[in-house]
Each structure stands twice: as C-alpha cells, then as structure tokens.
Wavefront OBJ file of the C-alpha trace (Angstrom):
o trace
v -9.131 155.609 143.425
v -8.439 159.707 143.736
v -11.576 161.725 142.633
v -11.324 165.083 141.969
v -13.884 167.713 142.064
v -14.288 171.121 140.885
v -14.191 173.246 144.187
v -17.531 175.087 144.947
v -16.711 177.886 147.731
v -18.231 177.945 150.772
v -18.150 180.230 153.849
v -16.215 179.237 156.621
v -17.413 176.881 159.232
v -17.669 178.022 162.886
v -14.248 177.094 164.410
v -14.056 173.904 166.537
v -12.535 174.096 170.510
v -12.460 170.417 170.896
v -13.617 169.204 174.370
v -10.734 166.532 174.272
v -7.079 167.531 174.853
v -4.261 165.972 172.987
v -2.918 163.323 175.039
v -0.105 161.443 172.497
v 0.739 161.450 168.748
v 3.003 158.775 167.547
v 4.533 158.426 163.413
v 6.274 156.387 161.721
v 7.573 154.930 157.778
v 6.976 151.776 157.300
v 9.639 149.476 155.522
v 8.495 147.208 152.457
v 5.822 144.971 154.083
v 4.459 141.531 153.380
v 1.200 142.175 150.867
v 1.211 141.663 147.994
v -1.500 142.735 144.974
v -0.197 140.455 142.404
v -2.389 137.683 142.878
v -5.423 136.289 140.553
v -7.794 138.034 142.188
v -6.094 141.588 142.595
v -5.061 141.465 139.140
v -9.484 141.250 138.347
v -10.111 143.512 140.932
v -7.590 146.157 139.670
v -8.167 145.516 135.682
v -11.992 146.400 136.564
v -11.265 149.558 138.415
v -9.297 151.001 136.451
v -11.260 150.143 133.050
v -14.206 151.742 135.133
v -11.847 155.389 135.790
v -9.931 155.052 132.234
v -6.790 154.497 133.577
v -3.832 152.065 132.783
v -3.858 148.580 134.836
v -0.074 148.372 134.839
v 0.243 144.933 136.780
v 3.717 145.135 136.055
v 4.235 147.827 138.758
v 3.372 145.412 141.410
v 4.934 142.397 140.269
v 7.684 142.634 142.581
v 6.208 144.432 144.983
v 4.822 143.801 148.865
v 3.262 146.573 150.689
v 2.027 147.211 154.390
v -2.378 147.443 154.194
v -3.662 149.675 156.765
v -4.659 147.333 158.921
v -1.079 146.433 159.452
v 0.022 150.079 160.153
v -3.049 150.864 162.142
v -1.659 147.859 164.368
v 1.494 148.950 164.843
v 0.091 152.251 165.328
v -2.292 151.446 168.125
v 0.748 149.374 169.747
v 2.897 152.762 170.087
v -0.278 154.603 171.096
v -2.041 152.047 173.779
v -2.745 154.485 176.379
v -3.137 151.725 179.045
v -0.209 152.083 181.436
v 1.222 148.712 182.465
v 1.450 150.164 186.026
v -2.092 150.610 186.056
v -2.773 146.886 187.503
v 0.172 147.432 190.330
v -0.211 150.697 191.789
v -3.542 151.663 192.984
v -2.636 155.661 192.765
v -1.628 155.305 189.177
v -4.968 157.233 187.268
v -5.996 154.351 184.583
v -6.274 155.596 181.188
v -9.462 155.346 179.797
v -10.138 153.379 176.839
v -10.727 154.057 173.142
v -13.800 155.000 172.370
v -13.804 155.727 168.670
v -10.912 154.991 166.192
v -10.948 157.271 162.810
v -8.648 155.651 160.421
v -7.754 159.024 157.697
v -6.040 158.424 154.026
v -5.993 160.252 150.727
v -4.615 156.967 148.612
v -6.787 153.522 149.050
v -5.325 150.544 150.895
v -3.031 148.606 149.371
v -5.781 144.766 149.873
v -9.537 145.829 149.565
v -10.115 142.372 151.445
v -9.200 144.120 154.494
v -10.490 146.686 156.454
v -8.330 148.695 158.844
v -11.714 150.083 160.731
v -12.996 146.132 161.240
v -9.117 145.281 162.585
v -8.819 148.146 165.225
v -13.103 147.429 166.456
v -11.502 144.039 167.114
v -7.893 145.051 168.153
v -9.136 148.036 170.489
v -10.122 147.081 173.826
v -13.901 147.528 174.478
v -14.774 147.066 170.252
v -15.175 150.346 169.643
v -16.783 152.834 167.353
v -14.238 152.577 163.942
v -15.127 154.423 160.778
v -12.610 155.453 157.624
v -12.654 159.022 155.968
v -11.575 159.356 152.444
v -11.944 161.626 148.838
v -10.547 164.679 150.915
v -6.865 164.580 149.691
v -4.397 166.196 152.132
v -7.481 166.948 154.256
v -7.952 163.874 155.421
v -6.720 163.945 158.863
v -8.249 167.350 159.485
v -11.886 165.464 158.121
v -11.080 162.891 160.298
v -10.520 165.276 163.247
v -13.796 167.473 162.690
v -15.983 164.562 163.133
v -13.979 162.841 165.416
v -14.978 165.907 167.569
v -18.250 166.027 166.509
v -18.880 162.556 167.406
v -16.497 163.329 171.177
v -19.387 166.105 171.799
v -22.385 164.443 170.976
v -21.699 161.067 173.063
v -19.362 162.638 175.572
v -16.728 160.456 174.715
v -13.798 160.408 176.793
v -11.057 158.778 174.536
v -10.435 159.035 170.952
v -7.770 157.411 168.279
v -7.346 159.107 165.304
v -5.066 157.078 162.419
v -4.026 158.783 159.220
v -2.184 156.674 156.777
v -0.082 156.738 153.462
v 0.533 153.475 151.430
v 2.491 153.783 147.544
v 1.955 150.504 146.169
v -0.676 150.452 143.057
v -0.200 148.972 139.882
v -1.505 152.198 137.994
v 0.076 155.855 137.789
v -1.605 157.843 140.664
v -0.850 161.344 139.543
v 0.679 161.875 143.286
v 3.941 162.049 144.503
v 4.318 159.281 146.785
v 7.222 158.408 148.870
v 6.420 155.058 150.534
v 4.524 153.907 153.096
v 3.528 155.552 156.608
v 1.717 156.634 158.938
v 0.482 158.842 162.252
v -2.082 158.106 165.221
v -2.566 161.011 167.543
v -5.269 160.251 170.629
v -7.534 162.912 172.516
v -8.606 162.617 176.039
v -10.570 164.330 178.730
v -7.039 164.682 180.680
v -4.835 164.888 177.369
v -2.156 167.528 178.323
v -0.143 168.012 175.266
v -2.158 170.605 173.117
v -5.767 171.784 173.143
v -6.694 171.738 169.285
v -8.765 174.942 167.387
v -9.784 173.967 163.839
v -11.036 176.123 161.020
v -12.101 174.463 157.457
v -13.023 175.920 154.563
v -14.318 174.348 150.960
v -13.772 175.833 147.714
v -10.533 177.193 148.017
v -8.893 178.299 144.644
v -4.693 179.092 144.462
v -5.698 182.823 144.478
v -8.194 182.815 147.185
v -5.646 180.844 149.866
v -3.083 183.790 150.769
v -6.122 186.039 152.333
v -8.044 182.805 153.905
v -5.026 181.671 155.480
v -4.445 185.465 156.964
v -7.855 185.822 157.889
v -8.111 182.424 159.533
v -4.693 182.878 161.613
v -6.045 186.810 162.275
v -9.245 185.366 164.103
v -7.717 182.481 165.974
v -5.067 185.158 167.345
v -2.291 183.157 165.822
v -0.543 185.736 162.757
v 2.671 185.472 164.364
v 2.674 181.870 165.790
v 5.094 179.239 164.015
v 3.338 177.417 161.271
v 3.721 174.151 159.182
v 2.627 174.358 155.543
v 1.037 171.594 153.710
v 3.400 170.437 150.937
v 1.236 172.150 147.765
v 1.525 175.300 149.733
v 4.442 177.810 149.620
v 5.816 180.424 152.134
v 6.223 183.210 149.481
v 3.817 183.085 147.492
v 0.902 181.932 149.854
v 2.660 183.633 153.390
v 4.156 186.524 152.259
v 5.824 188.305 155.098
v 4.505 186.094 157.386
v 6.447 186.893 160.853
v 6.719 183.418 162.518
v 8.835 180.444 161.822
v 7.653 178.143 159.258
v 8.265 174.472 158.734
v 8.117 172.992 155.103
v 6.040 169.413 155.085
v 7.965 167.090 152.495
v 6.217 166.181 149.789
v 4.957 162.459 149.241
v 2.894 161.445 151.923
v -0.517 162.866 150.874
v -2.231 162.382 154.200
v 0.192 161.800 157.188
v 2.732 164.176 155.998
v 1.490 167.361 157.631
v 0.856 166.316 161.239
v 3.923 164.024 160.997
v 5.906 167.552 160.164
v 4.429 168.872 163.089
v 5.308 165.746 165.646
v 8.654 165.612 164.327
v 9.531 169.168 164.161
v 11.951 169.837 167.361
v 10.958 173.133 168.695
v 7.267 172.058 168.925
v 8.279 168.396 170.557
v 10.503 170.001 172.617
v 8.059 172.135 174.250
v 9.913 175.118 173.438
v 6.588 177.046 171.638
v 3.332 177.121 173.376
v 1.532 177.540 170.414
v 1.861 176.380 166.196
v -0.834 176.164 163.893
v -1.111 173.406 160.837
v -1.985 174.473 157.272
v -3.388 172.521 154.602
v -4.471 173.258 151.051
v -5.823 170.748 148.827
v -6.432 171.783 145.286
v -8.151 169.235 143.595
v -10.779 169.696 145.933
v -10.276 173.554 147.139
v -10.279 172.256 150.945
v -8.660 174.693 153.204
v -7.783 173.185 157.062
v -6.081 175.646 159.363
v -5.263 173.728 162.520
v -4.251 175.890 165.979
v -2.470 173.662 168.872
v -1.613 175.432 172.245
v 0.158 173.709 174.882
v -2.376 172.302 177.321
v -5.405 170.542 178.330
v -8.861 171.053 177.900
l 1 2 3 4 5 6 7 8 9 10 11 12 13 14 15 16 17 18 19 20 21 22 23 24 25 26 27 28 29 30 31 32 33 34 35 36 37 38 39 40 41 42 43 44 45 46 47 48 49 50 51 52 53 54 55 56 57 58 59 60 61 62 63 64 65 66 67 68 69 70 71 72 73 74 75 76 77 78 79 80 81 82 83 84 85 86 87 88 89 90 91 92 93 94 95 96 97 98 99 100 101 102 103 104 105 106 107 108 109 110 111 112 113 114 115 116 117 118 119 120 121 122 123 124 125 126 127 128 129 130 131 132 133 134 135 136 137 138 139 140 141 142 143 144 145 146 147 148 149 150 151 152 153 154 155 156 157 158 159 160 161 162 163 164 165 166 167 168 169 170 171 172 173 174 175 176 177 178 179 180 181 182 183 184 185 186 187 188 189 190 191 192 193 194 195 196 197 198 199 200 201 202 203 204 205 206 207 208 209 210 211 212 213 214 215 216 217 218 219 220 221 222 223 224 225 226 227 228 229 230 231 232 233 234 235 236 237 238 239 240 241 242 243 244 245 246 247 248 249 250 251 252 253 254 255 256 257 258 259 260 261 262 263 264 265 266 267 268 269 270 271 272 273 274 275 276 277 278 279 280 281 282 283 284 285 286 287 288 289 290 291 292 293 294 295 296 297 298 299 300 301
C-alpha cells in the first residue's frame, strides 16, 4: 500500500550522463484483463492489510472486477520491446542486438496478485535470466528511481543492455487516495548503440510546493535546458510552478501515477517525430517531496 513520508530536504545529487543511449520506448493501456482479487485467499490477504494501515477492505470494489498483474503487462511489454531483430539469424551484416542485461520493473500502486512477481516472470521470460529487481514507495518518481539505479548498476558492471518497465494497475478493493485511470504501462531500453536520446538526470528529495518553482529553474539553468520543451508531471502546473517559462510545455494527464509522465513524452508528436533535439521530463511528488528533472537530447552515447 502507498506510504507517505514527511519530506526531509536534501541537496541535489550530482547529475547522471548515463553511459547507455536510449535505444526504444514502447506504451500502452491495457484493457480489463483476466485477474481477479476476489477469491478466498485475496479477500484474507487484503482484510489483513488493510486492518494493519486502518483502511476500509471494501471487497465489494472488486467483486466484479479482473485486472492485468504486472507480470502480464511486463510480458506484453517485453514482446513490443524485444530488441532481437528476426533478421539477425539470416543476414550475417545485420549487427545483433545485444541482450537484456537487467530488467527494472517501476510502479507507484502495488500489483494487482501478490502471488506473482513481475521481476521473477521477466528473469525467466528475458533471454539470458537476467538481473530483475522492482522499485517502489517513490510515487510519481518511480521510473526516474528506477532509471538512477538502473544506471548505477549499467556503470558498475558495464552492462550493455538494459529494460526498464514502469507500470500502473487500478484495481484494489480499498480507496487509494489517487486518481487512477486504469491500467498501463511503458518499457523504454538503453544500449551501448541506443540512438534515440542520450538521458541527463537530476533528483532531488525534500521538495515542498514552495521550494519546486526555483529547483525546477535552477535544475533546467545548469543542464542548459531553460528554453527546451518540457513535460510536467500531472501534480505540477505551468503557471504557478513555470511561470514565464519560454518553451513549449506538454501537460501529463492525470491517473497513471507512474507511467504517465514518460508515456506523455513517447506519445507527444513533436518529440516522436524528431522534430526537437532536445525536451526535458519533470516530476514532483508531494507526499514524498521527490523532485526528478529528466534532460533527453537526440543521440547516442
């Protein structure tokens, strides 16, 4: 379940170059799926939890219900993203794409089955078994949590391939205090020859509502990005946290805690089109004070 914590501030951390480039990013929602939480054991499972946080077990929520777990959309996911080339086996002079070799599954709200784990599907789904691990309690940070030590882990091990999958789900049977809008999901992968975008990050914890306006302008100031276009996390606001801000901005709709950010960005049509060489990401979460500002410039490493 969503903890929140009263945000300490912190200085910023040193901005991260990362040695991979970004090589694909695939999204999509996810129609009703086939799980369902309504069964003997879910109904224990959930009663306990939520006795344990003092919320309401409303098991009537899910009594019609079926969701997709993360395992599912991690699946479909990886399916859109499988870097292998079919013509790899053919044509000699066709450069084989290397394989995954760590997959970061990101999400603010839990999975929809605790009996499964997305991580344990894609080690077995992922050619090679690689490296999985999950990254949670971050909110709207998520992905950029996800991405930090995705890099960190890409430095220290001189990885050459890695799968990053950030996922929404909006079946509980308990209010969630969010704003959820159904189920989906992103998967973006970095490689040594990834051509799309070379990624800058900048994070910052502690973050108040007043203190985000001059973060944001000193983080964009110092990445040389004040006038690039931007997307905006869905809890932040052009006017009042961007004023005069001379770039285009793109709104991220709200409901779709994790994914919904980096999904703007993939979806928007200026940036997919190729038409900008460079946009930065911009993510505020207030129940934990986590600031993410997220530079991509078209490009390899």
């Amino acid at each position: 379940m969503p903890v929140r914590t009263v945000p300490t501030k912190g200085p910023w951390e040193a901005p991260a170059v990362f040695p991979l480039g970004l090589a694909a990013i695939t999204h999509r929602r996810f129609p009703p799926g086939r799980a369902r939480i309504d069964d003997a054991f879910s109904l224990r499972h959930f009663a306990d939890l939520t006795a344990a946080y003092g919320v309401d077990h409303r098991p009537e929520l899910v009594r019609e219900a079926a969701g997709n777990t993360f395992a599912d959309m991690a699946g479909e996911l990886l399916a859109a993203l499988d870097p292998r080339d079919p013509r790899d086996a053919r044509e000699p002079g066709v450069a084989q794409a290397p394989p995954i070799d760590l997959a970061v599954v990101a999400h603010a709200t839990p999975d929809l089955d605790c009996r499964l784990a997305a991580v344990t599907s894609l080690s077995e789904r992922v050619l090679g078994g690689p490296l999985s691990f999950a990254v949670s309690e971050c909110g709207s940070n998520a992905p950029f949590a996800a991405l930090r030590l995705a890099d960190a882990y890409a430095r220290r091990h001189d990885l050459r391939s890695v799968a990053v999958f950030v996922l929404d789900q909006a079946t509980f049977p308990y209010e969630t205090g969010r704003d959820l809008a159904g189920d989906a999901g992103l998967a973006l992968l970095l490689t040594d020859t990834g051509s799309l975008g070379r990624l800058t990050l900048w994070q910052r914890t502690g973050t108040g509502p007043d203190d985000v306006p001059a973060a944001v302008r000193t983080a964009l100031a110092e990445l040389d990005a004040t006038g690039c276009p931007l997307v905006l996390g869905a809890a932040l606001d052009p006017a009042r946290d961007l004023p005069g801000h001379p770039g285009r901005i793109v709104r991220t709709p709200p409901g779709r805690p994790a994914s919904g950010t980096l999904t703007a960005l993939a979806a928007d049509p200026a940036w997919s089109a190729g038409r900008e060489e460079r946009i930065a990401v911009v993510d505020h979460e207030p129940d934990t004070g986590d600031l993410a500002v997220c530079l991509i410039e078209r490009g390899g490493r």
